[in-house]
C-alpha positions as CSV (number, residue, x, y, z in Angstrom):
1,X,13.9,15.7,15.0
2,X,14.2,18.8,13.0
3,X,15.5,18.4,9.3
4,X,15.8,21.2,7.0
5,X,16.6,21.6,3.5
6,X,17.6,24.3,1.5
7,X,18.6,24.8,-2.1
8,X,18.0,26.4,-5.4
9,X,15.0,25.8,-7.7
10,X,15.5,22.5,-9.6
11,X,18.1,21.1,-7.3
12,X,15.6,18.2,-6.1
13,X,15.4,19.2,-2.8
14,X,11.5,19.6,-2.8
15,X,11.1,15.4,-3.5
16,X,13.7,14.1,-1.3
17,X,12.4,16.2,1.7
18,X,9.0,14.2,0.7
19,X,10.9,11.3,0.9
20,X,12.6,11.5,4.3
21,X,9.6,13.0,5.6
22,X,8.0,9.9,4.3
23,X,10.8,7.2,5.3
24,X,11.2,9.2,8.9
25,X,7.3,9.8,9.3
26,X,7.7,13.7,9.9
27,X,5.2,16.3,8.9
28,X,6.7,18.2,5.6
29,X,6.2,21.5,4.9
30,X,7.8,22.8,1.4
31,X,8.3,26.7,2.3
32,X,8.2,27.8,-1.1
33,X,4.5,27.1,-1.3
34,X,4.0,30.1,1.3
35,X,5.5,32.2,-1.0
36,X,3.9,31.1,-4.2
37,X,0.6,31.2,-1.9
38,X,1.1,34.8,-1.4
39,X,1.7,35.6,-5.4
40,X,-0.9,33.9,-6.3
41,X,-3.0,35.9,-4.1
42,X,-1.7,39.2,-5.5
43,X,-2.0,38.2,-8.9
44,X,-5.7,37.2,-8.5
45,X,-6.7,40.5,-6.7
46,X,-4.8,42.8,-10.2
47,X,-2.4,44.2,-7.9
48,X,1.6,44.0,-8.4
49,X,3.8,41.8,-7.4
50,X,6.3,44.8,-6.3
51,X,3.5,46.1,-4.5
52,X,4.3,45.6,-0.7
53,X,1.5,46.4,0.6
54,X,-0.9,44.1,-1.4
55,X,1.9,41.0,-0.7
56,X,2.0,41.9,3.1
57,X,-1.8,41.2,3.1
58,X,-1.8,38.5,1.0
59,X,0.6,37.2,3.5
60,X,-1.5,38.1,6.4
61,X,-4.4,36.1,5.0
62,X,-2.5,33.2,3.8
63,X,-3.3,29.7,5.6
64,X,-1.7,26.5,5.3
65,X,-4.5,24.6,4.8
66,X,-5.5,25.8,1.4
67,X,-1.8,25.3,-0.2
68,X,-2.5,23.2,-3.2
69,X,0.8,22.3,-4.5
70,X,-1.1,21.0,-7.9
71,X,-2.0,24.8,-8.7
72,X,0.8,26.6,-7.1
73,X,3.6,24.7,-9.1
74,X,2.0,26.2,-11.7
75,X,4.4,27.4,-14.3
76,X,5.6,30.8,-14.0
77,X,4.7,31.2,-10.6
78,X,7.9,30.5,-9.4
79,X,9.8,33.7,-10.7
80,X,6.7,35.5,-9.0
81,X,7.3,33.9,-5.7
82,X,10.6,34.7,-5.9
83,X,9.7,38.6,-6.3
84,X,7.4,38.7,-3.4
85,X,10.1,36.5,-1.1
86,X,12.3,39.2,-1.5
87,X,10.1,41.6,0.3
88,X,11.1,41.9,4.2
89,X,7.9,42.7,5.2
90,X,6.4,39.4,3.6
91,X,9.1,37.3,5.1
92,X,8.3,38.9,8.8
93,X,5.0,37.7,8.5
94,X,5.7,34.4,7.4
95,X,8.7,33.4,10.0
96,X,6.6,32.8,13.1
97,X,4.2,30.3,10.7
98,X,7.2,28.4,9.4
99,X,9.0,28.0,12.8
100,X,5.3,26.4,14.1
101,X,5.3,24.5,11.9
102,X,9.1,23.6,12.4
103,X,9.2,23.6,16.0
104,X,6.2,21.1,17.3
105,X,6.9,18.1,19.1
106,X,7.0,15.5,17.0
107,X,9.8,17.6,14.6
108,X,9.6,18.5,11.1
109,X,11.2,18.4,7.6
110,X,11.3,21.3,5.9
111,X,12.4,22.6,2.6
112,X,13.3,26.1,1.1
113,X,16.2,28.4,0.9
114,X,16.5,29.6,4.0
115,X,14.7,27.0,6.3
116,X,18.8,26.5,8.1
117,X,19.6,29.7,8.3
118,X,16.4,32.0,9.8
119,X,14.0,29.3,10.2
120,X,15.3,26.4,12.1
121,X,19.1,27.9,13.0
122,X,19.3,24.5,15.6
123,X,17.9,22.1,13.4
124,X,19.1,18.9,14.3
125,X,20.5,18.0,10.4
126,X,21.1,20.7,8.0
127,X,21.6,19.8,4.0
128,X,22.1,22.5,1.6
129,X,21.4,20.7,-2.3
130,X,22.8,22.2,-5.1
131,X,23.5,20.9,-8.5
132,X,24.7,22.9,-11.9
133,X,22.3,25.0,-13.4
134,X,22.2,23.5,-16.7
135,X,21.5,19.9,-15.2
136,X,18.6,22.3,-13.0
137,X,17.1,23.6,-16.4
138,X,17.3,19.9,-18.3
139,X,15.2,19.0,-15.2
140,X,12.8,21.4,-15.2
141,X,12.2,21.6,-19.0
142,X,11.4,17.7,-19.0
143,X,9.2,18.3,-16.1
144,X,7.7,21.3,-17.7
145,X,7.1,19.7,-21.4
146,X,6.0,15.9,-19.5
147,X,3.1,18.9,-18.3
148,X,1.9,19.5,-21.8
149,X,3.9,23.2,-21.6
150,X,5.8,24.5,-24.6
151,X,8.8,26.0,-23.7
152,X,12.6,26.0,-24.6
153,X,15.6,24.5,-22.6
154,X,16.9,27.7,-23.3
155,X,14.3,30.2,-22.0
156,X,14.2,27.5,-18.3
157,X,18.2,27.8,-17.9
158,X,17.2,32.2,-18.0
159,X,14.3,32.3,-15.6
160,X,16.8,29.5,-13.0
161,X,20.0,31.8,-13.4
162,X,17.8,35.1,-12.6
163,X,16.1,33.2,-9.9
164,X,19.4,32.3,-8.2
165,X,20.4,35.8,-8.9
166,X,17.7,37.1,-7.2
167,X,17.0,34.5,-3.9
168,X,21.1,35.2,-3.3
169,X,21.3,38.6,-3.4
170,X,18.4,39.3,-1.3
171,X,18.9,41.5,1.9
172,X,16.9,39.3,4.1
173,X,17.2,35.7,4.6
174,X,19.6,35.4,0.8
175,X,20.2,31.3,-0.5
176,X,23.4,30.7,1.1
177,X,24.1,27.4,3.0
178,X,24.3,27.5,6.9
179,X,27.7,27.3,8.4
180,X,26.9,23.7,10.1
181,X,24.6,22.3,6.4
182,X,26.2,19.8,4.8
183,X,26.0,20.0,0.9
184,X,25.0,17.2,-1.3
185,X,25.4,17.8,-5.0
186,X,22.9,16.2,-7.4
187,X,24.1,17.3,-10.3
188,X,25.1,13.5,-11.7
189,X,22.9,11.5,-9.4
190,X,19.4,10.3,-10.2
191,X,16.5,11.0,-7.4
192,X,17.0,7.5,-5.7
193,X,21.1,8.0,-5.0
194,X,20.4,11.4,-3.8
195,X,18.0,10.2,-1.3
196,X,19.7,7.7,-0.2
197,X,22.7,10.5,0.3
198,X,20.7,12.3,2.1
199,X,19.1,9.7,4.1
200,X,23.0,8.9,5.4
201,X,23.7,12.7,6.4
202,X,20.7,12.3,8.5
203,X,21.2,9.2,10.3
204,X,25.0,10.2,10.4
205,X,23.7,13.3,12.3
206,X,21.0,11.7,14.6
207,X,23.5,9.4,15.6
208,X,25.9,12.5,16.6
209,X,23.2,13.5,18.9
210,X,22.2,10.2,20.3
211,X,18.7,10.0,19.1
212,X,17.1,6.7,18.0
């Protein structure tokens, strides 16, 4: 069974693809790690983030195996992936590693922003998360200051609004929800109601399709 997704940053769609992936025993894959993988790289090797030459080879030489989500959640990083994931070239190279990964037999859960819509298009359940950006920024400030970072509410809500600015108006692959996703909102429910939502979509959709 294929499960993707999708959503903006902060929306909580990153831990409750853990969860099903956990509760369903799927392989996860969090697609934004790729991305972050790839700025990382360019920012270690001095070169610019707008350059697309330096992300297309950082892409070329990225490897799934040495994703650590500990330093690549780092702080910051996020706005960076963002830049590079808005290079065509950089999401070319990436497609045919995410639908590997989303494709083998035993299925997958993904999460991202476009994992519905250009990386799994027939995935067998589709949820798009979403949630108001100001509840986004309250969660990612607490997450940010439980870290030991100093930074304001205020200057989290900016970097989410230009982020969702940026992954919608995109050219290729924007955050929009696929026709067939259903959309959960998280905005007033805590991790373990949204899970459980989610959970229910997916059943309700493996059922559809007559899969135990």
């Amino acid at each position: 069974m294929i499960i993707t997704i999708d959503g903006p940053a902060a929306s909580g769609k990153g831990t409750i693809a853990r969860r099903l992936a956990e509760h369903l025993k799927l392989p996860h894959l969090d697609t934004g790690l790729l991305y972050r993988g790839v700025a990382r790289r360019v920012l270690d090797e001095g070169q610019s983030l707008d350059d697309v030459e330096a992300a297309a080879k950082a892409a070329r030489a990225l490897k799934t195996s040495e994703l650590d989500p500990k330093k690549l959640k780092a702080r910051g990083l996020g706005d960076a992936a963002s830049r590079v994931a808005a290079i065509p070239e950089v999401r070319a190279i990436l497609l045919g590693l995410q639908k590997d990964f989303a494709y083998q037999p035993c299925g997958a859960v993904l999460d991202g922003r476009d994992t519905g819509t250009v990386i799994a298009p027939d995935a067998d359940a589709k949820i798009f998360i979403q949630a108001s950006s100001e509840i986004r920024a309250k969660r990612r400030h607490h997450e940010l200051v439980a870290q030991g970072e100093r930074v304001t509410y205020e200057s989290v809500l900016d970097l989410i609004r230009s982020r969702d600015a940026r992954d919608s108006s995109r050219a290729v692959a924007p955050l929009i929800p696929a026709k067939d996703a259903v959309l959960l909102d998280t905005t007033d429910l805590d991790i373990e109601a949204a899970f459980r939502a989610a959970l229910s979509i997916v059943e309700a959709a493996r059922a559809g399709r007559g899969r135990g």
